[in-house]
TORFI-581210 format. One record per residue (C-alpha): residue number from 1; residue in one letter; y, z, x. Coordinates in steps of 0.001 Angstrom, whole numbers, plus 524288, in hexadecimal, padded with zeros to 5 digits. Example, Ala and Ser with C-alpha at 12.3 -4.5 7.8 and 13.67 -1.06 7.14 Angstrom:
{1,"A",{7EE6C,81E78,8300C}}
{2,"S",{7FBDC,81BE4,83566}}
***
This chain:
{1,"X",{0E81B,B0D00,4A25A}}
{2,"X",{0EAE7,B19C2,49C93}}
{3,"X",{0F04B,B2097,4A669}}
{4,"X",{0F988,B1408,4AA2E}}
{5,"X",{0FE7D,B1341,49B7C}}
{6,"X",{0FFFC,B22D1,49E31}}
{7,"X",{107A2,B2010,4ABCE}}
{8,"X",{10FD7,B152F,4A63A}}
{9,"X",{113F9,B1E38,49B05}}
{10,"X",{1189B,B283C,4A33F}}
{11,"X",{1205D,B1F9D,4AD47}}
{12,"X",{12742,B18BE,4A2D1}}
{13,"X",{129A2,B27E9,49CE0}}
{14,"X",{12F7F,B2B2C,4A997}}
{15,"X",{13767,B1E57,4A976}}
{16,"X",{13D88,B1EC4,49D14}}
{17,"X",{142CF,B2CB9,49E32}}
{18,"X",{147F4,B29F1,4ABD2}}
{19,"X",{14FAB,B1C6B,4A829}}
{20,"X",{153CC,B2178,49982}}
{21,"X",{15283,B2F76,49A02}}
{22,"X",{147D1,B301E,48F18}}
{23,"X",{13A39,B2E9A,48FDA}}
{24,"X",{1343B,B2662,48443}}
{25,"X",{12D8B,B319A,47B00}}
{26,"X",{121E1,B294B,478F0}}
{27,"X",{11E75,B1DB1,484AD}}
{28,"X",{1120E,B15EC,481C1}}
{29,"X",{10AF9,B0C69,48D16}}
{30,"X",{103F1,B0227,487C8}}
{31,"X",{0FB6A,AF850,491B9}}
{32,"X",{0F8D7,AEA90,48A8E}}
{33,"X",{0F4C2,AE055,494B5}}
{34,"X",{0FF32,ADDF4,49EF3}}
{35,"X",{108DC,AE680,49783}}
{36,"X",{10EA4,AF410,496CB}}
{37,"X",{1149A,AF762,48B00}}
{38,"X",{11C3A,B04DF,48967}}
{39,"X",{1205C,B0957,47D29}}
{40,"X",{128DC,B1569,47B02}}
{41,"X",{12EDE,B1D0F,47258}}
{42,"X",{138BA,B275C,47024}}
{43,"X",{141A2,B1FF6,47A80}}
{44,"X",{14E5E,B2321,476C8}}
{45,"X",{1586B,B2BB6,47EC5}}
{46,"X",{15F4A,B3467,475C4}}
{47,"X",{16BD0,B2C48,476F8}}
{48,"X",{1635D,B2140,471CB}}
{49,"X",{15DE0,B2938,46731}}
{50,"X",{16CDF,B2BE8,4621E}}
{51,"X",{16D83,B1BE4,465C5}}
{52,"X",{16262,B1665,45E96}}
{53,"X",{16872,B1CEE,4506A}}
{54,"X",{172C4,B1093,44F97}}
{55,"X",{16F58,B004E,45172}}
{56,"X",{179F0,B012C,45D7B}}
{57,"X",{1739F,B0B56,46302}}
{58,"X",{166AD,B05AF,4634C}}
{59,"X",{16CC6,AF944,467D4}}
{60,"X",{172EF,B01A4,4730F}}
{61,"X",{1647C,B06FE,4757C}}
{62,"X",{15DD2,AFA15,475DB}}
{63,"X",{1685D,AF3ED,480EE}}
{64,"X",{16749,B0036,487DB}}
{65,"X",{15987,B013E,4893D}}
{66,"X",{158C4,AF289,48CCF}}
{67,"X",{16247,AF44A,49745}}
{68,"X",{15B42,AFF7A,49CE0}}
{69,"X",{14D02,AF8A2,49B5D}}
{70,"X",{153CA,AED5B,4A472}}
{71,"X",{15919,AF75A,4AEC8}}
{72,"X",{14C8D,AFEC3,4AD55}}
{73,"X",{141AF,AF3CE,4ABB2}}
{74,"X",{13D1A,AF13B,4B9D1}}
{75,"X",{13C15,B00B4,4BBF0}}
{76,"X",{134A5,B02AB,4AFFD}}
{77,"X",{12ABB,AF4B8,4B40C}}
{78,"X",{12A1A,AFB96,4C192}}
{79,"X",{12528,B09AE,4BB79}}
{80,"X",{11B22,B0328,4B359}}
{81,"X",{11662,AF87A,4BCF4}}
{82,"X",{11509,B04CD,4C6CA}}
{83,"X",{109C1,B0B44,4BCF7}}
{84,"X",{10427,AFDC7,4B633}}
{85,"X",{10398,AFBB5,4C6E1}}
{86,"X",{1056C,AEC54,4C29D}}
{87,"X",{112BD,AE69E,4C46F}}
{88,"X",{11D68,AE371,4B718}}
{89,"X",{11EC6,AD682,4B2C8}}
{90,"X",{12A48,AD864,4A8CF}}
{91,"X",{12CAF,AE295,49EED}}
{92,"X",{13406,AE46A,49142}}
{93,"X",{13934,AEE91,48957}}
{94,"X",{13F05,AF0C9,47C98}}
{95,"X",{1417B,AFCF9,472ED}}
{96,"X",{142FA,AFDEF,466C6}}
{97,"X",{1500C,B05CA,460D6}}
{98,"X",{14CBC,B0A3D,455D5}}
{99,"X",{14058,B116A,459AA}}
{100,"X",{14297,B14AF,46781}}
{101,"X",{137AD,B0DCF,46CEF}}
{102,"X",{135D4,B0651,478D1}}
{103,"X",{12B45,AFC50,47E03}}
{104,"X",{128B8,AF777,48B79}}
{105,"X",{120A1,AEDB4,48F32}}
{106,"X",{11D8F,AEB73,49C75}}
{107,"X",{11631,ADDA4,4A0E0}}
{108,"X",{10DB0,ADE21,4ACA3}}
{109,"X",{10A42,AD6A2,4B614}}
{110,"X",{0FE5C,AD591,4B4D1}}
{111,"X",{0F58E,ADF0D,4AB87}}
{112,"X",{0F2DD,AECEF,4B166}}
{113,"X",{0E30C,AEB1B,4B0B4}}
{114,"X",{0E2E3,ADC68,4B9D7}}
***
């Protein structure tokens, strides 16, 4: 399981700096059941770091990440069904402003051991 918490890591690495231009400084995999939870730090772009000082700007940074998870959501289920090799069954995301932190938590089909 090691090496597929290691190959999840790195294709959500890739991911993130492709679709925001910055990869998270610290991405952690985490395999409970039928789940896949990511959680990363050190997310921000350095326009969002200058953001995230004021409330509006972390506002600004909450509705812009949501908008981008819901362009970006079927790409990222695709990448991480590819290595679990078991298909999505929904996902969800949040992050939290004032820290810079972000958890995904993908649901799978079915767990990755049936």
């Amino acid at each position: 399981m090691a090496s597929q918490t290691d190959a999840v890591a790195a294709a959500l690495r890739r991911f993130h700096h492709e679709e925001q231009g910055v990869a998270p400084r610290e991405l952690d995999v985490h395999f409970v059941d039928d789940m896949v939870i990511v959680r990363s730090s050190g997310v921000y772009t350095p326009s969002e770091q200058e953001l995230a000082s004021t409330s509006e700007g972390k506002k600004l940074i909450q509705s812009a990440r949501r908008d981008l998870r819901a362009l970006t959501r079927r790409s990222s289920e695709r990448l991480v069904s590819a290595v679990c090799g078991v298909p999505i069954a929904r996902s969800f995301f949040d992050i939290d402003t004032r820290t810079g932190d972000q958890v995904e938590v993908y649901i799978l089909e079915r767990p990755i051991d049936s």
